[in-house]
C-alpha positions as CSV (number, residue, x, y, z in Angstrom):
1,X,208.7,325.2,74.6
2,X,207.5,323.6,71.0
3,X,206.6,320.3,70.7
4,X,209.1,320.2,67.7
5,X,211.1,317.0,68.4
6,X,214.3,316.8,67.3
7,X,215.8,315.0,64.0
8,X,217.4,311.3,64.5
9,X,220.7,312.6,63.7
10,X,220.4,315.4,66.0
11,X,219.5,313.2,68.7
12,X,222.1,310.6,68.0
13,X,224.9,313.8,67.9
14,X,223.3,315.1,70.5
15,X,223.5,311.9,72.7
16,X,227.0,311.4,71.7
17,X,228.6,315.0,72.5
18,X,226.6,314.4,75.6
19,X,228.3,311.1,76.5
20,X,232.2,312.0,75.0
21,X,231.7,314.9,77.9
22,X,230.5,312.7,80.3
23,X,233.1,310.4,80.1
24,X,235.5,313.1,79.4
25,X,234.7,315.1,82.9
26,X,233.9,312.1,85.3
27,X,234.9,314.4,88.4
28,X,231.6,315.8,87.7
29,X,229.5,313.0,88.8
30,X,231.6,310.4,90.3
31,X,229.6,307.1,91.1
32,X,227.1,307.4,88.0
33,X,226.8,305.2,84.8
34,X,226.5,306.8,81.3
35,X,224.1,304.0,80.1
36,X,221.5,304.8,82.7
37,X,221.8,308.8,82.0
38,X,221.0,307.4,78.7
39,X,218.2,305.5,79.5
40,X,216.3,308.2,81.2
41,X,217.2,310.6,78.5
42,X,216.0,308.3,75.7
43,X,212.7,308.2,77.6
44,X,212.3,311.9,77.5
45,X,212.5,313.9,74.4
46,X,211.4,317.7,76.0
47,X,214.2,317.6,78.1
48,X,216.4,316.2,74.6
49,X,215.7,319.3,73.5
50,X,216.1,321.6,75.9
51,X,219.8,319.4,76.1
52,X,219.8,320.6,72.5
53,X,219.2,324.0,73.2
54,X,221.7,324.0,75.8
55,X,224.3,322.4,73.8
56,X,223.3,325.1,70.5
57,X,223.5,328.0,72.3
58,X,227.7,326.7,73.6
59,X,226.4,325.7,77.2
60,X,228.3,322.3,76.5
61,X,225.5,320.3,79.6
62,X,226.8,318.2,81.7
63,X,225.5,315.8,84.6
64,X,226.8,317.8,87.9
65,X,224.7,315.0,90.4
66,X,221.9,312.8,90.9
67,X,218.6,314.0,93.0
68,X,218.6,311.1,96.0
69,X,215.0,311.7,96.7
70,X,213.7,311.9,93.2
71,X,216.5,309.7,90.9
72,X,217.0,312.6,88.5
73,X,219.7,313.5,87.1
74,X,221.1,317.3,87.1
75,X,222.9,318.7,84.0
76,X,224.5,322.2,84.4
77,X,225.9,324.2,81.8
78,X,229.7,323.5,81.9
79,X,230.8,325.5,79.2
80,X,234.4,327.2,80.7
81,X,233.3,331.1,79.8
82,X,229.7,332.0,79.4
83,X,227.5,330.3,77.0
84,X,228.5,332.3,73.5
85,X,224.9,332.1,72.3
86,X,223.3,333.3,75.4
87,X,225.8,337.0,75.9
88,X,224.4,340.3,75.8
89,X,221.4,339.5,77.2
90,X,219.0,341.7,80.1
91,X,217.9,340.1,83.1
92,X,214.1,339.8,82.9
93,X,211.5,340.7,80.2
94,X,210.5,343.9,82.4
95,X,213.8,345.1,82.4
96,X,213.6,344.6,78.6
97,X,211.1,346.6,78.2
98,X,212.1,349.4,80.5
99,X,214.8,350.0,77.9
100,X,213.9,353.2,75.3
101,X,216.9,352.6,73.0
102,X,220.0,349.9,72.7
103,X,218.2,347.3,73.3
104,X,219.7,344.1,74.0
105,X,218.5,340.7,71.5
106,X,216.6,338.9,74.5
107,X,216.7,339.0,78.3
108,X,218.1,335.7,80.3
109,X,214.9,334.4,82.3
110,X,212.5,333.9,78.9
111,X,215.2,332.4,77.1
112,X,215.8,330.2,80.0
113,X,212.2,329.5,79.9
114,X,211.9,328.8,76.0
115,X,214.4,326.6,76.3
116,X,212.8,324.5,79.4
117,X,215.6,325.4,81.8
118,X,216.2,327.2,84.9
119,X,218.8,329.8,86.0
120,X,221.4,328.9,88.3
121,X,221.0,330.1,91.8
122,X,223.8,331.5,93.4
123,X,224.1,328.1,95.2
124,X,224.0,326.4,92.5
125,X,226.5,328.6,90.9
126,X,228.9,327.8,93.8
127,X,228.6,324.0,93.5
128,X,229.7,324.2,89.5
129,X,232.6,326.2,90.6
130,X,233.5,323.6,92.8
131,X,233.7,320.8,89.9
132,X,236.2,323.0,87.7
133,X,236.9,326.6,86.8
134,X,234.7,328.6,85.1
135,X,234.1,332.6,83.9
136,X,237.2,333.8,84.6
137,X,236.5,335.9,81.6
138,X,232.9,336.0,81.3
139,X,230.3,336.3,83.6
140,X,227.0,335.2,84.1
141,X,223.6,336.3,85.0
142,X,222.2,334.0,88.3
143,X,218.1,333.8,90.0
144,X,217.8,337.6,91.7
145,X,216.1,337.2,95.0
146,X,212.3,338.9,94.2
147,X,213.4,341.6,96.8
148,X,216.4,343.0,95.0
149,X,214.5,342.7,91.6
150,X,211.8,344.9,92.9
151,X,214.4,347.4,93.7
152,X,215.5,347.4,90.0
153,X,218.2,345.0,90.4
154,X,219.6,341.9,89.8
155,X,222.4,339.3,90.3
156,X,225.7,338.2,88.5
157,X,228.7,336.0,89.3
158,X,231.8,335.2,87.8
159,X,235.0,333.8,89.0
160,X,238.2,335.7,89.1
161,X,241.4,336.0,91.4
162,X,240.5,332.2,92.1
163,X,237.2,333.3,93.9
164,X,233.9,333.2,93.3
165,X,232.3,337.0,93.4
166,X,228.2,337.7,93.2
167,X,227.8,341.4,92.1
168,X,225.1,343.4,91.1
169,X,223.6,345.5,88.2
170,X,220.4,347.6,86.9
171,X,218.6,344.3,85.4
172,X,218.0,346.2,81.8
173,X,222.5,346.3,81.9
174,X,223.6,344.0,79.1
175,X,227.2,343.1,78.6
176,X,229.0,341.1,75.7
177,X,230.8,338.6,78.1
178,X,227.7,338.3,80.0
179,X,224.8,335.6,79.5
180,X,223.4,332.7,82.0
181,X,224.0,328.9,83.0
182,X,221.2,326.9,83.4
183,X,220.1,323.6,85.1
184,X,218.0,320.7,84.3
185,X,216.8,317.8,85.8
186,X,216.1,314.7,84.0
């Protein structure tokens, strides 16, 4: 990711949108302070921006938990449907290139990595369904196993009938409801 860092004003909107959720959603992290979320983030501008990126692309980040072992803090994407400026998107950069025509814009794990984020694991999928209700419209592309990738494939969940379903598809498949969550730890 660049070393661009972002604008004062960006920061501050950033840093408010950021704490109007947090306050907004406290069922999310129950037991943890705004101010020292704050503190850490104003400490760390890389992972500012890849909040920013998050918060660009309509992943609307949140703090999901606190790391016991290592004090960080754990922001998921808590957007209700799929992150709008993250749909139609391939699985992987090989499954990008695979494709001979209708190519989709990018592919989910380098714009993960440009943005200095992670995909969500199935797991961790799980656990953010467990703090609210989420792609029940959309759905989103999750860490494939390396096994099933080698095979051509990859992994998707989504969230409908009150249940949370893991499917799979050819990773070069692209979908308009489909796009990824991330995670970051601060």
């Amino acid at each position: 990711m660049s070393n661009v860092t972002l604008a004062n004003k960006q920061r501050e909107e950033l840093l408010r949108a950021l704490k109007a959720r947090f306050e907004k959603n406290v069922n999310r992290h129950k037991g943890l302070e705004w101010a020292e979320v704050q503190a850490k983030l104003e400490t760390n501008t890389e992972k500012l921006r890849s909040l920013h990126e998050m918060e660009r692309t309509g992943g609307e980040p949140d703090v999901v938990g606190r790391d016991k072992k290592t004090g960080e803090y754990i922001f998921y994407d808590c957007s209700a449907e799929s992150p709008k400026g993250r749909r139609s998107f391939c699985y992987d950069r090989e499954a990008l290139q695979s494709r001979k025509e209708n190519k989709p814009k990018d592919n989910a794990v380098d714009a993960a990595a440009a943005m200095g984020i992670e995909l969500l694991t199935e797991e961790q999928y799980r656990e953010l369904q467990k703090l609210g209700t989420f792609d029940t419209k959309t759905s989103c592309w999750v860490k494939t196993p390396s096994d099933v990738r080698k095979l051509g494939g990859a992994l998707f969940c989504d969230r409908r009938f009150n249940t949370v379903f893991v499917y799979h598809n050819g990773a070069e498949s692209y979908y308009a409801g489909r796009a990824f969550r991330g995670s970051l730890r601060v």
